[in-house]
N, C-alpha and C positions, 0 to 999 in steps of 0.2 A: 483195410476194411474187413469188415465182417466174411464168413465163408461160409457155407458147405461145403466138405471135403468131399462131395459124392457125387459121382457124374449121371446117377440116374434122376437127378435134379433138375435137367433137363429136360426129361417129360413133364414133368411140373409146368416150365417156362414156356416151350412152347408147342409144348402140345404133340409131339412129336419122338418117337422112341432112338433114342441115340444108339449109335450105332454100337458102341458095347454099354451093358446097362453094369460090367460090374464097377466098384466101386476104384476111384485115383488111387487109394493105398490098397492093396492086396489083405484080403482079413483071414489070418492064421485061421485052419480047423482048430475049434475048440473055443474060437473067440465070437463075442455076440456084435453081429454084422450091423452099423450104422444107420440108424433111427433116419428118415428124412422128416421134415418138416410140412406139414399139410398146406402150410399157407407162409409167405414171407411179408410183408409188407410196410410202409412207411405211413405212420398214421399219427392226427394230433387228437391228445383226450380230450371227449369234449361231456365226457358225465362220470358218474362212478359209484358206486358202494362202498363195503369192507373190504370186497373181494375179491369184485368185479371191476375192469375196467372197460370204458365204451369207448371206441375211437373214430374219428372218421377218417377212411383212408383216401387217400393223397396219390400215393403209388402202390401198383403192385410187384414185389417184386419175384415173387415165384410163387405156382400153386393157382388152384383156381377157390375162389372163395363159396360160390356152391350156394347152400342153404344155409352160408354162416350171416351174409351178410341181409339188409333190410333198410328200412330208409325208402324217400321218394326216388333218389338215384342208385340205391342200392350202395351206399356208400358207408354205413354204419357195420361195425361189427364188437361183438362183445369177446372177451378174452377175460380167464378166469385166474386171476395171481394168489387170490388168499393171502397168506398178510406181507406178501410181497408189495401189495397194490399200494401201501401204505408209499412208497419211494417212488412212486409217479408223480408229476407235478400237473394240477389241471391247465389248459391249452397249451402243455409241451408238446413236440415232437419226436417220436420214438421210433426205430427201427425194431420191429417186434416178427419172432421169429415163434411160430407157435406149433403144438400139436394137436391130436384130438384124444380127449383123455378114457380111454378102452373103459370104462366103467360107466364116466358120465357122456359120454358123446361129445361133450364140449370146447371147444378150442380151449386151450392150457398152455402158459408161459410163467418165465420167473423172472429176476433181475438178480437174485442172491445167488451161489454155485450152491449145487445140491450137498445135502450131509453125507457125505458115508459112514459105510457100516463101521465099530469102531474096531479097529485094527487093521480094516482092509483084507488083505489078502493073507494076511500074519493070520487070521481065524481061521481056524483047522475044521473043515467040513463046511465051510459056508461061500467060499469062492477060490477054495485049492487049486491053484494051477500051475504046470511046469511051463505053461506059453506064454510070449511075450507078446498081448493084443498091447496093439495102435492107439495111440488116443485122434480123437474125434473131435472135432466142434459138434459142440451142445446145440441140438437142434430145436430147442425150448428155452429163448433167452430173449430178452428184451434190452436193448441196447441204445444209446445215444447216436442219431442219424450217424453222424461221422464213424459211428463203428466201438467208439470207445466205453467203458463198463458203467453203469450207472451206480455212481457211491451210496451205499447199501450198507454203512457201517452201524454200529446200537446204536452208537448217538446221531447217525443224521436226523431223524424225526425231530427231538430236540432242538439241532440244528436250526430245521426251518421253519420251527416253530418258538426260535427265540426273541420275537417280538411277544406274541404270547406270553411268553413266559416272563419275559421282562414286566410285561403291566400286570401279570398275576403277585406279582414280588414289589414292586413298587408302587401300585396301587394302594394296597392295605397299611403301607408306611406310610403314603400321603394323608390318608385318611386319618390315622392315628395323629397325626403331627397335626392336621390341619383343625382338628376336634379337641386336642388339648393347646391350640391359641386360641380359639373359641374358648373354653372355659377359663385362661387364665386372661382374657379380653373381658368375659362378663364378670367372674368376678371382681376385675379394677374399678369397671362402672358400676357396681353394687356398692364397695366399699368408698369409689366417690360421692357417689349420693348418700351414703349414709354422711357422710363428713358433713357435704353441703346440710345437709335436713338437721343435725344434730348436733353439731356442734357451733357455735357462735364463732363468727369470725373474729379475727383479732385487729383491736384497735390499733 
């Protein structure tokens, strides 16, 4: 199942300062110390945008939701993916792991792994270092209740949008077929009536 590797995650849950606040893995000087999570929670979409998705939460599972959430029971809260949101499915259930993004204020999650820079650490003057930092779970990730990654590949969109796409493709072939039996249907009864009208039957 899903983790935070950070035992100050704790005061999140409940409410209480654990008794050492530093982090389960040790983080070398010189390495950038593990992000926590502002809010955890277990929640199904029930609206959306481009960008934006709404959910209503179910559970919480760490964090206090604060002045994110609204609603008659305070059970709504909005999370912002940008075109991540596109891989949500409406009335799924998501285990969504989010932050607050230092610019907009706003709670911010993904479902894709983020880009890196491209060469990494191979770029001279842009993340040089002789130390070996730790990896982390991603404290900004939205995930399938059971923990597992939600498929985020180019073509999933297509994917589940191949009914769609199906009737966009065989629709316009029905139509074409079904338009040219119509015209080879009226012209037969054109040219039987002309027969009948014009030509004398045979004795």
């Amino acid at each position: 199942m899903w983790q935070v590797a950070v035992a100050g995650l704790a005061t999140l849950v409940s409410g209480v300062a654990p008794a050492a606040a530093e982090p389960l893995v040790p983080v070398p000087e010189g390495c950038t110390p593990p992000p926590q999570p502002a809010i955890v929670f277990v929640g199904e979409v029930v609206d959306r945008d481009y960008r934006t998705v709404r959910f209503e939460i179910e559970r919480i599972r760490a964090g206090q939701p604060g002045q994110y959430v609204f609603g008659r029971r305070n059970d709504r809260i909005d999370v912002r993916y940008g075109l991540d949101a596109q891989y949500l499915d409406d009335g799924e259930r998501y285990l969504v792991s989010a932050v607050v993004h230092p610019d907009l204020g706003l709670l911010t999650s993904r479902v894709t792994d983020p880009i890196e820079n491209f060469g990494g650490d191979e770029v001279i003057g842009v993340s040089e270092t002789d130390v070996n930092c730790p990896e982390f779970e991603d404290p900004m990730r939205t995930l399938h209740v059971d923990g597992t990654p939600i498929d985020a590949g180019l073509l999933q969109p297509f994917t589940d949008a191949k009914v769609r796409i199906g009737l966009s493709i065989l629709l316009p072939v029905a139509v074409a077929i079904g338009a040219i039996f119509a015209l080879a249907t009226f012209r037969l009864s054109l040219s039987g009536l002309y027969h009948s009208l014009f030509r004398p039957a045979r004795r």
